[in-house]
N, C-alpha and C positions, 0 to 999 in steps of 0.2 A: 504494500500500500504506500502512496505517493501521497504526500501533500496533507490537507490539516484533515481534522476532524471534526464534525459538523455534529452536535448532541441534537437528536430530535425524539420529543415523547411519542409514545407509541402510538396514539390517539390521535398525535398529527400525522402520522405518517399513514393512515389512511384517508387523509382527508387533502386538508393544503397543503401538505408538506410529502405528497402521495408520489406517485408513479408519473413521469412528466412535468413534475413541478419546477419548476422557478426558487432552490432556497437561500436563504442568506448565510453565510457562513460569517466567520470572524474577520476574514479578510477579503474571500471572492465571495461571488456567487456561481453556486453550483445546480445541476439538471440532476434528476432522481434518476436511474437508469430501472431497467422496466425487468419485471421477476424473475425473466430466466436467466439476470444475471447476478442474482439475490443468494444462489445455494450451490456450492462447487459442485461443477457437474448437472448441476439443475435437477440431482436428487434432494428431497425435502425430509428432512430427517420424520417418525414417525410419531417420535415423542412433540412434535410441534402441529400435528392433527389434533383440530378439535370437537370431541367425540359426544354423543347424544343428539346433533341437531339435523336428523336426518327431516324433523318440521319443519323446522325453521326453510331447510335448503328447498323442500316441496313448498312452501309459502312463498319463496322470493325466486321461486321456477329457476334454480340453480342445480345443476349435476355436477360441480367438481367436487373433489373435495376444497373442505374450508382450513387452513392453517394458519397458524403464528407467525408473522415477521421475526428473522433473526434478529439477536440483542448481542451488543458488546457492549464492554465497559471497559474506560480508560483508565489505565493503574496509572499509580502517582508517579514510575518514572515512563509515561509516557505509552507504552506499550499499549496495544489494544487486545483485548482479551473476549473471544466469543467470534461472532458471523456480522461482517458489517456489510453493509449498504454500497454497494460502490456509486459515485457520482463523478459528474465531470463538471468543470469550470465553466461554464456559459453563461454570459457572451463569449466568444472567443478575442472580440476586439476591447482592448483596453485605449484611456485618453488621456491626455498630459491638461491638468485644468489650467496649466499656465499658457504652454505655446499651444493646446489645441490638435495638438499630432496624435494620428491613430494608432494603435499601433496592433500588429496581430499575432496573437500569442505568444507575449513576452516572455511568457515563463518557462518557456523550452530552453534561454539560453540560462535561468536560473530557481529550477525548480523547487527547491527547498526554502525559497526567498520568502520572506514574508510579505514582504510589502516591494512593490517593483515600481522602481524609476525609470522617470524620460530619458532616452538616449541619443532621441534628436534634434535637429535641428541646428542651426547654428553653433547658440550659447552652448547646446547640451545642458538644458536648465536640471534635470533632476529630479522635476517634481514628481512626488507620487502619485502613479498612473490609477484611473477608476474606471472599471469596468462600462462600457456604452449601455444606456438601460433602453436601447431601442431593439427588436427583435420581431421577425416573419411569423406573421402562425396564418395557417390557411384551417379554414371552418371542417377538411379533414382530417385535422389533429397532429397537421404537421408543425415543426419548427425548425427554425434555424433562423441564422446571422443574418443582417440585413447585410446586400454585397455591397458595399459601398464604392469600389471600386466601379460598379457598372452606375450604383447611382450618380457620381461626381462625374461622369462622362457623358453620360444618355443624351445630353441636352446640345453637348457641341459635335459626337460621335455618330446618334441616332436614337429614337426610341426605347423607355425599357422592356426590353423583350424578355418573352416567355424564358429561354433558354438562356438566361444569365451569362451571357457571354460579351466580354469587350471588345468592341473593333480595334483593328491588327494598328490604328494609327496611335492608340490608345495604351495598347499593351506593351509598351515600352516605359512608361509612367510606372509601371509596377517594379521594377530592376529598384536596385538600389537602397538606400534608406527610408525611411517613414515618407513618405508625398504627401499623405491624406489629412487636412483639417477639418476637423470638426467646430464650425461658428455658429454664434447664434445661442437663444435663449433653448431652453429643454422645450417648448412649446414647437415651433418649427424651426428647426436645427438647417445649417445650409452646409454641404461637402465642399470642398474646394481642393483642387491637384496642386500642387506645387509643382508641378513638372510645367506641364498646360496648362494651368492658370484655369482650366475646364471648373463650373461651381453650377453647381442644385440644388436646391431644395428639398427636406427628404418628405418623399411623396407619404400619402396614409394609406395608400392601397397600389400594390402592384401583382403582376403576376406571379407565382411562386417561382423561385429562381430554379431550374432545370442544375442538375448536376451536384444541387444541392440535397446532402442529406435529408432522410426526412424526420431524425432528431438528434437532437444534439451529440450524441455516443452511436447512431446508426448513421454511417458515413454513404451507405446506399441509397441511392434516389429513390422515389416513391416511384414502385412498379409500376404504376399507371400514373400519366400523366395527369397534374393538379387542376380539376375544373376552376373556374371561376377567379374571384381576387383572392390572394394575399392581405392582410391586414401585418403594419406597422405600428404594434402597439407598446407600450411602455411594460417593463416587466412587472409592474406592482399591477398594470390594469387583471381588473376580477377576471378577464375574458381569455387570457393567458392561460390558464388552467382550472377547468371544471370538474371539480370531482366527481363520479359516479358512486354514492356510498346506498348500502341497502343495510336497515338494522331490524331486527326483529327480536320478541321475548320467547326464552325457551319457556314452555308451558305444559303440564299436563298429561302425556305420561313421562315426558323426557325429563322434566325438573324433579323427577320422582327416584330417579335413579339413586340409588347409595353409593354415593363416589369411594374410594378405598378400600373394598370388599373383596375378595379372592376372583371373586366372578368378575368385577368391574377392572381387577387388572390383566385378567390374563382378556379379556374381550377386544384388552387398548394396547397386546401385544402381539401382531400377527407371526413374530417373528419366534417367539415361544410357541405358540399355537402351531407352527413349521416344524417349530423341533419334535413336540409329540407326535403329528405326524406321522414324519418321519421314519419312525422309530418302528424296523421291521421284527423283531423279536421282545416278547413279553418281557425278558429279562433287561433288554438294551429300556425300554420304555418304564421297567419300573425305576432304573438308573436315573434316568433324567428325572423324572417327576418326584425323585429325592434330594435331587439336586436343585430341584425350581422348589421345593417344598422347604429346604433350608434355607435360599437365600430371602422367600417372602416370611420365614419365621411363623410357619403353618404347618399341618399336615397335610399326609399325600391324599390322606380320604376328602380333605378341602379343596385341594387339585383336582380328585376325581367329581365331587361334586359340581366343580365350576364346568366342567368340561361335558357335565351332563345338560345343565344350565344352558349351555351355550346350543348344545344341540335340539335343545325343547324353543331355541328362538329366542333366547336373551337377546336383547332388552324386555321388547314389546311382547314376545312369545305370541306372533301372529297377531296381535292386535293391530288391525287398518288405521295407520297414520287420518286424522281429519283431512280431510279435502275444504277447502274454501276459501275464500279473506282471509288474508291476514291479518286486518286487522279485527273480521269478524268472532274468529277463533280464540285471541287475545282478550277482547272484550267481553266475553262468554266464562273465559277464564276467572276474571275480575269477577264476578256475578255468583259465580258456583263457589260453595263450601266445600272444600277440602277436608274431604275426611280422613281420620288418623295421621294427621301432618305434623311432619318432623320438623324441627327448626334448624333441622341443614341440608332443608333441599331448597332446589334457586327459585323457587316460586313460593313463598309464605305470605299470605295474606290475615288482617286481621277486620273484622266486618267490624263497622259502629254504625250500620243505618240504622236497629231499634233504639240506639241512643242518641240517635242526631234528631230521629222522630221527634222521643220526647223531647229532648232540649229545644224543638224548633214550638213545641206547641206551648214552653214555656213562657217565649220569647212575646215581646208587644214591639210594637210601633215599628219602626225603620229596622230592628236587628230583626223583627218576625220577617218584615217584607224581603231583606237578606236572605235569610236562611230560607227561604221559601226556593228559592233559586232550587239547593239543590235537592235531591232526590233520596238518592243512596251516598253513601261516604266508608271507604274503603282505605286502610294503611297499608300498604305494601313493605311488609318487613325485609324480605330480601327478593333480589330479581336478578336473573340474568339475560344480558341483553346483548347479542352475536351482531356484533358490525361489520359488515362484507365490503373491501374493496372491489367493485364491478368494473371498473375501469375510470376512462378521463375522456376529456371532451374539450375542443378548445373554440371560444366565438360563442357558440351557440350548442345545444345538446343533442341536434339530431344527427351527429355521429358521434359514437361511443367507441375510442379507442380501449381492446381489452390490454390485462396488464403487464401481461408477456407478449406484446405487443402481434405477434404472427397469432396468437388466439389459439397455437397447439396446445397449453398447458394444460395440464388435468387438475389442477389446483386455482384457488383463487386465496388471497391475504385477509387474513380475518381477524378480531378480535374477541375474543369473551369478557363483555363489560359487568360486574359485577354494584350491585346499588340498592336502594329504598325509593317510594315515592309515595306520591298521596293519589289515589285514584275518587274521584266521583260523580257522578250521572247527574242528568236535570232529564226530567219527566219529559220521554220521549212524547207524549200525549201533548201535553203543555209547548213542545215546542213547535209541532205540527200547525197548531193552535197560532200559535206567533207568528210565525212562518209564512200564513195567508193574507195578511197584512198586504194591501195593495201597494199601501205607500212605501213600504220596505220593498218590495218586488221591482218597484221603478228607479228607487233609491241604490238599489244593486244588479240592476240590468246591466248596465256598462263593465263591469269588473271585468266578463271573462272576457269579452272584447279585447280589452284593455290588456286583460294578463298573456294572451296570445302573441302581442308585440314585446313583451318583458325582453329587456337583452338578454337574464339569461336564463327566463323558461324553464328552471326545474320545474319551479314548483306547480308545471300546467300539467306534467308528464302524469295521466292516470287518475286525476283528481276534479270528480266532479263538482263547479263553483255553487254552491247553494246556499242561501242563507243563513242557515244552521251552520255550516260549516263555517264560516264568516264571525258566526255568535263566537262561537264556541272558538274557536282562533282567539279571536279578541277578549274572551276572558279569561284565556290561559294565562295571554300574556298580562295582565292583570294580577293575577294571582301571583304569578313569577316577579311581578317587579316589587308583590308586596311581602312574597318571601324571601326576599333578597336580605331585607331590613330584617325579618322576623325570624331565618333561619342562620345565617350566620354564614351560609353560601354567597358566593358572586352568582352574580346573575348568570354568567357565559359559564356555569359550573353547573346549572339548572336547566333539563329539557323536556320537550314537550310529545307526547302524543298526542293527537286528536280522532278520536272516533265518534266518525259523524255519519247517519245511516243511508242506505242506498235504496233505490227503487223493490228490492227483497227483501233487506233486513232492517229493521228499526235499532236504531241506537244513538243515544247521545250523551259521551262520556270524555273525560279529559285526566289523562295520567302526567304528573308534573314531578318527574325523578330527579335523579343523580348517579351516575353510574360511572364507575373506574377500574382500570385495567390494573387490579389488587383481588385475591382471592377472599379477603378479607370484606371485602366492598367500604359502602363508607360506615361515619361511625354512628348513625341514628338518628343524628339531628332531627332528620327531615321528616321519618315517619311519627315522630312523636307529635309533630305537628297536627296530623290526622287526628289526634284527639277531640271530641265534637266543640267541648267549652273551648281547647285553642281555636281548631281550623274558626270557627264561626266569628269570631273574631278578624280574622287574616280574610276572611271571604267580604265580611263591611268593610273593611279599610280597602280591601282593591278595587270593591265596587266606589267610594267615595271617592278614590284618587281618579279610576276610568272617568268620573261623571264632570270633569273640570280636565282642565289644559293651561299654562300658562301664557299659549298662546293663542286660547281663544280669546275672543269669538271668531281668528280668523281659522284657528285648525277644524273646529265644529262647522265651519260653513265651508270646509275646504271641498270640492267636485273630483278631486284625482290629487294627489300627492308620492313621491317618490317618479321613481324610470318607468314611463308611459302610466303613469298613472294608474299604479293596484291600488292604492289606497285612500280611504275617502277621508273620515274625522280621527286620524293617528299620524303622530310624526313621534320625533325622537324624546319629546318633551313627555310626551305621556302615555305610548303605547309600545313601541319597540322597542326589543331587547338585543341583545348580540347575537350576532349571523349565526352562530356555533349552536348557540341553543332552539334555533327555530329553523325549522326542516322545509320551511316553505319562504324563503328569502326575503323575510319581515313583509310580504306581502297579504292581501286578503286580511285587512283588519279594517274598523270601522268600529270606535264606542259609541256610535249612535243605537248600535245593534243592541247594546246591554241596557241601556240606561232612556233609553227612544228619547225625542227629540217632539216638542208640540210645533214647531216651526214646518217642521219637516211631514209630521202626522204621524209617527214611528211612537205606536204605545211601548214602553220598557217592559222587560221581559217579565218581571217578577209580576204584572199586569194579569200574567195568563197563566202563572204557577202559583201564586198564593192561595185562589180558593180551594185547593189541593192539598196544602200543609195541613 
């Protein structure tokens, strides 16, 4: 390994800091290089499979297997210790901030440098050189260097053309030492030769440069030639790299499994399961299985038991995995008592709807009108929650580069998020109810219009716009900003599901976790909250904070807010929260939904759930 070392948590490295990305190191900026250069050999060790979520994978219509990203850790003299990440320095052109000369990968003549000086010019000023933060990505998921060589030419030479190539009167300007300045503000930057005095402007869209890699570490052109434009975009812009994440909760018979049991470990050893096999003579097989019976500190009749186990169908023992939603299965989940539940399997739920009842029928005035909202009230003591890297996208989402880039690999990078949350319902009846409202129907007609053009369109992928769903968004985010203050969590440490019901199934429920890459998960804050006398309290204070803005009255009369306009009465003062925690790009909110609006005719929702309480 060459060069520095870049710390990235695991949790980024499926996301922004994923397969394709753009990341900042100490000194460069570096390009994530794509899976199959992730594991020597591009075999994946077996202990890094992650086992039970054969739901999860029928839920998110995934057949690879799901695995752990490699981990290393840097020892204090320096050494790297584990399986890293390999990445490459991109940009490849670095620039002198004093004389403005380009210069193309300095670091070849001194690779171990920290920090690389100008060597042109003139003076030979010295200055330390910084990476160009301009770079090509075409809406097929390509990237690479902007040629600047053909840009600072095109204008006195020809055309910039498809196939990146410099006319022959041009190609003499490249011999020699640095030619190329870079002038001008970071807004629109102008090239200029030093040879030929040749200067342009750098354009915002060209064709994708021919002959050029089509990523940073894959030096091979794109097999087929790059329809449409190129985009010159700045490396911080969002559009540079779209991550494709898929997360779902294990549940129900798989959160049920006893992890560290004789049967659970030989099930998550194919490679022992080989060796019995194997094993052509009674005597050679009792060998072994005294051998695997010492080292797991068990007997062999525990061995033979497991091996019976496995053969009756362990896990499930033929029981047919659920077919449907995912998020309908989940929310069914939430709803159903668990009987004989242990408090260390990844799904522990504790019900408090007969005591949210009572407490809601003790309630008078504005805390009754409150609590009327919601329904049932659920603590989520433990959860685990499998995050799939699906790939990356760049511009826009309707291509999805996968992450070992050719799409052979039989694997995809995953995580096993481990957490609590608070789960609870508002009377699907009641919002049916709400939901008819004419003046709300015209009040959010334009959304999915609106969200069609979003630059970056996740959150249209699969997600019917309803006005339920809109409620129920925006009083997530409510809740989260008011357990920010109440739980001790940051907000970007808090996220959301939403499950909101579809033309077959009725539901209307909102899961507001914490979940992290620790077997431990976290340390309880959050569910304690679920307690009826706490949450009821934290449920009035988010509804009181939704129902004002500090910049209204012009955010409550605002018609569209945000990139093409998703959002109606929410901006950052009093509705959104950080990108990280909202699965749908702080789009789709509106507190006129929860708290209505007489201006507007939008009755508040507790309007149509309180004679219910």
């Amino acid at each position: 390994m060459t060069g520095e070392v870049v710390s990235v948590r695991l949790s980024h490295l499926l996301r922004q800091c994923g397969v394709g990305a753009i990341v900042r190191g100490r000194n460069f900026l570096v390009a994530v290089q794509d899976t199959s250069k992730w594991y020597p050999q591009g075999e994946v060790p077996e202990s890094s499979q992650i086992r039970y979520v054969d739901q999860v994978r029928s839920s998110l219509g995934i057949s690879e297997t799901l695995c752990m990203p490699p981990t290393a850790n840097v020892e204090t003299d320096g050494t790297v210790r584990g399986t890293w990440i390999p990445a490459v320095r991109f940009p490849t052109w670095m620039r002198c901030p004093r004389c403005s000369l380009l210069h193309r990968r300095p670091w070849q003549e001194s690779p171990q440098a920290e920090r690389l000086r100008c060597s042109g010019g003139e003076q030979k000023c010295g200055s330390v050189l910084d990476q160009v933060p301009w770079v090509v990505v075409h809406p097929d998921g390509y990237l690479t260097d902007v040629p600047w060589q053909q840009v600072a030419h095109h204008r006195r030479h020809g055309q910039l053309s498809p196939d990146a190539s410099v006319p022959r009167a041009a190609r003499s300007c490249r011999n020699g030492p640095p030619n190329l300045q870079l002038l001008g503000g970071d807004r629109r930057p102008r090239v200029r030769c030093q040879t030929c005095r040749s200067e342009s402007e750098l354009p915002l869209q060209m064709a994708y440069p021919a002959r050029y890699g089509q990523q940073p570490w894959i030096r091979t052109p794109p097999a087929e030639e790059a329809l449409g434009e190129a985009f010159v975009l700045d490396v911080n812009d969002v559009r540079v790299h779209l991550p494709a994440t898929r997360s779902a909760l294990v549940i129900p018979p798989e959160s049920r499994i006893h992890k560290g049991t004789v049967v659970d470990r030989l099930y998550s050893s194919s490679a022992v399961q080989r060796r019995i096999a194997d094993a052509r003579m009674g005597l050679q097989r009792r060998s072994i299985l005294k051998r695997i019976a010492d080292d797991w500190r068990c007997s062999v009749a525990d061995i033979e038991g497991a091996l019976l186990e496995l053969q009756n169908g362990y896990p499930l023992y033929g029981q047919p995995l659920a077919e449907g939603n995912l998020h309908q299965l989940e929310y069914s989940a939430f709803l159903d008592k668990i009987p004989d539940l242990r408090e260390d399997e990844d799904f522990v739920t504790v019900h408090y709807t007969s005591a949210w009842k009572a407490l809601r029928r003790q309630t008078e005035g504005r805390l009754r009108q409150s609590a009327s909202i919601v329904d049932r009230l659920i603590g989520v003591r433990r959860l685990q929650e499998i995050l799939v890297f699906k790939g990356f996208s760049r511009i826009s989402t309707e291509h999805i580069v996968d992450p070992d880039i050719s799409g052979s690999s039989s694997w995809l990078p995953a995580l096993s998020l481990r957490g609590e949350g608070i789960f609870f319902t508002i009377s699907p009846r009641a919002v049916a109810k709400w939901g008819q409202q004419e003046a709300l129907k015209a009040r959010l007609s334009a959304l999915s219009a609106r969200l069609a053009g979003h630059p970056l369109g996740r959150a249209a992928l699969g997600l019917k716009i309803t006005p339920q769903f809109v409620m129920l968004h925006t009083l997530a985010h409510a809740v989260i900003r008011q357990l920010e203050s109440e739980a001790g969590y940051s907000a970007a440490s808090l996220r959301e599901r939403i499950y909101a019901g579809t033309d077959d199934f009725t539901m209307a429920g909102i899961l507001i976790y914490v979940s992290v890459p620790d077997k431990l998960g976290s340390l309880g804050g959050l569910v304690q909250l679920a307690r009826p006398r706490r949450f009821i309290r934290i449920l009035q204070s988010a509804l009181d904070q939704a129902s004002w803005c500090s910049l209204d009255p012009v955010c409550a009369s605002h018609q569209g807010q945000g990139p093409a306009l998703p959002n109606l009465a929410a901006c950052h003062a009093c509705t959104l929260i950080p990108d990280t925690s909202c699965d749908f790009d702080n789009t789709l909110l509106d507190r006129i939904c929860i708290n209505g609006d007489p201006s507007t005719g939008v009755a508040p929702l507790s309007r149509f759930t309180l004679p219910e309480a």
